[in-house]
N, C-alpha and C positions, 0 to 999 in steps of 0.2 A: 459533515453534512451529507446525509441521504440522498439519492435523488431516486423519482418514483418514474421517467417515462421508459420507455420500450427494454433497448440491451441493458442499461442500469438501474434495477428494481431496489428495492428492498435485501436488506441480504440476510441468507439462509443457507443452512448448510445442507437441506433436503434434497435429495437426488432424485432425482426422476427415473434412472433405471440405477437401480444398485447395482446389480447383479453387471453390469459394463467393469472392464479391467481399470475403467479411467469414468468416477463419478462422474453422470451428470444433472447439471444444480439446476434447481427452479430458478435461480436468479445467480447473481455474476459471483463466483468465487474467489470475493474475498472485500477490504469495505470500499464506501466510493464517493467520488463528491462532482461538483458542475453538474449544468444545467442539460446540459447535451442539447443542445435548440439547432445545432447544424447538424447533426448527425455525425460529430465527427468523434469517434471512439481512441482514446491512449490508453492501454493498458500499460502498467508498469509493476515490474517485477523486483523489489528490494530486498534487501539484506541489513538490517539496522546498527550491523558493525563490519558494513563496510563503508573502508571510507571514500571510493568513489560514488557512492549512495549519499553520504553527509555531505559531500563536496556539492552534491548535483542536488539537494532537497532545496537549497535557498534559491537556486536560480528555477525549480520549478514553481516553485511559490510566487515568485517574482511573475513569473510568465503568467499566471493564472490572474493575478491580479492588473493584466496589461491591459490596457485598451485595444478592443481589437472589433473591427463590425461596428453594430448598434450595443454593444457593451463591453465587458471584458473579458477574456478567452476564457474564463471560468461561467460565465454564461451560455458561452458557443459550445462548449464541448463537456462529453463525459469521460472523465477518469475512473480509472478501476485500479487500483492499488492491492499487489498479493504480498504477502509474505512468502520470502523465498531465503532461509536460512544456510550458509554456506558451510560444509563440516568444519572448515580448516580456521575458522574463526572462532576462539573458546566462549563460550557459552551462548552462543548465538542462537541456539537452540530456541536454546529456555527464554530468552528476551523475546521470541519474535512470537513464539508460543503462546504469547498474552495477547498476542492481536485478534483470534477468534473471541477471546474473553470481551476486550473492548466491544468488540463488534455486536455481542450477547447482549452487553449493557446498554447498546443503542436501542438495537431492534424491540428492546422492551421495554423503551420508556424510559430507564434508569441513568440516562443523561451519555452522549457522543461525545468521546473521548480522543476516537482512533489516529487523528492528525494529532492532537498534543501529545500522545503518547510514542510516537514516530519520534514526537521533535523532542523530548525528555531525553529517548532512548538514544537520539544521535550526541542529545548532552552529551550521556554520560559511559560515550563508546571508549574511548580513552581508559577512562577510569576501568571500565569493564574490562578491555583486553590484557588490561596489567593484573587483572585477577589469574594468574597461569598456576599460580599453587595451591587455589580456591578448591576446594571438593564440589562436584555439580550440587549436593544437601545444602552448603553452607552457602553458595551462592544464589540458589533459590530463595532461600529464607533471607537472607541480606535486600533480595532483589523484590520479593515480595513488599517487604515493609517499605523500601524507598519509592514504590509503586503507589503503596495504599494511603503513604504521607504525603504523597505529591498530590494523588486525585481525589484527597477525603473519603477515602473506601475504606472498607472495613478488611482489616491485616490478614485475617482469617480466610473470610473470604476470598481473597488472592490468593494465597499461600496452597488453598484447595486446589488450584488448579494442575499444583504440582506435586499432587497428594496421590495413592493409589485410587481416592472415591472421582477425583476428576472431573464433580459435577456439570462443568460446563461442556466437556468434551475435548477440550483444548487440541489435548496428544491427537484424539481421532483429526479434529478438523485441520489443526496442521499440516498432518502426514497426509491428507486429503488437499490441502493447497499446493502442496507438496507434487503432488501427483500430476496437478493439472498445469505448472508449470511443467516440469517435465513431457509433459504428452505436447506441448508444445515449442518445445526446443529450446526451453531455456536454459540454459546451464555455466551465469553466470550474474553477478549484478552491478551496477542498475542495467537491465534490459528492457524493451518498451517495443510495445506493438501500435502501431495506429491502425483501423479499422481491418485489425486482422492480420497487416502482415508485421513480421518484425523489422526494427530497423537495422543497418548492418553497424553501424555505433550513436550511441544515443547523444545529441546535441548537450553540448555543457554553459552554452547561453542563449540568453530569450531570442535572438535575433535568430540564432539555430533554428527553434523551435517557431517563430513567424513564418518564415520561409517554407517550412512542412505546412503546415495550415495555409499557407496563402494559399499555396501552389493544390492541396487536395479541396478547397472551397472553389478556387479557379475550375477545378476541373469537375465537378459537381453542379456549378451555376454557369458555367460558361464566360465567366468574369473575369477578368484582369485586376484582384485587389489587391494590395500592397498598404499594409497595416506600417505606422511610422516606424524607423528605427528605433532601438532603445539602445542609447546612449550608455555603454561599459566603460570602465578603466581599464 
């Protein structure tokens, strides 16, 4: 899901000044979801075959879907989710590569894909990482079709993205998200920013994650609020 108001637009991969050593975007680099109604900004920087990233996806989900305020924390706040491929993970490249393609297929219509294809890709991290004898050709083409059978796309068209014609842009926009993690110190995953700055380790439950929001809403409205526990095993 989209969202249209202030730091998380529409997303685009246009830069405002090219010629800058470190792109920058008309809108947030990379895709995005909530409501952002408190002004409270998470950036998050993942790697789709790591698996402290797969570990950490269901408890973000969870959080977003919590109760928190006059709705729930995916109404209070805006996420911004980049792709941030790690070398040392095989093929990680190429899986995470497809996230500007998703992101293409939103902005024009042609149906927002980008959260199920995160949650596919965390599927089928396992199965991926045991590809270590795969050729980068032969796993493209394998990974392409399990892509286009999952979202009803057409096989070709994915498999383009990993083609020399590259129509979407894929390689550029990546190594451009690529970039902008980087200029901001990131150089690990999962990593997560709220309103700018980084955290020094990312919370691995909701209660975590209440406790940052309570405390940056607290000090933004002057309030003392205190969103319920959420009850873990």
């Amino acid at each position: 899901v989209g969202l249209t108001p202030s730091f998380f637009t529409a997303t685009s991969f246009a830069a405002a000044v090219s010629a800058n050593s470190i792109p920058i975007f008309g809108s947030y680099p990379g895709w995005t979801e909530g409501s952002d109604a408190k002004k409270i900004q998470i950036e998050l920087f993942e790697d789709y075959l790591c698996s402290d990233c797969k570990a950490f996806n269901p408890v973000f989900e969870q959080l977003l879907d919590t109760e928190w305020l006059d709705g729930t924390v995916r109404d209070q706040v805006g996420v911004g989710l980049t792709p941030f491929p790690l070398p040392y993970h095989n093929h990680a490249y190429q899986v995470n590569q497809l996230v500007p393609y998703f992101m293409q297929l939103c902005s024009t219509g042609k149906g927002c894909y980008s959260n199920d294809y995160k949650d596919f890709a965390f599927e089928h991290q396992e199965e991926i990482l045991d590809k270590t004898e795969v050729s980068q050709n032969d796993f493209e083409s394998w990974w392409a079709g399990e892509v286009a059978a999952k979202f009803s796309l057409d096989e070709a068209d994915v498999a383009s993205c990993y083609g020399s014609s590259d129509p979407y842009n894929t390689d550029g926009n990546q190594r451009t998200l690529l970039k902008y993690g980087w200029a901001k110190g990131v150089n690990g995953t999962p990593s997560a920013y709220v309103n700018g700055v980084k955290l020094d380790s990312v919370p691995m439950t909701v209660d975590g994650w209440l406790d940052i929001l309570n405390s940056i809403y607290g000090s933004q409205f002057g309030v003392n609020t205190q969103a319920p526990k959420f009850l873990q095993n």
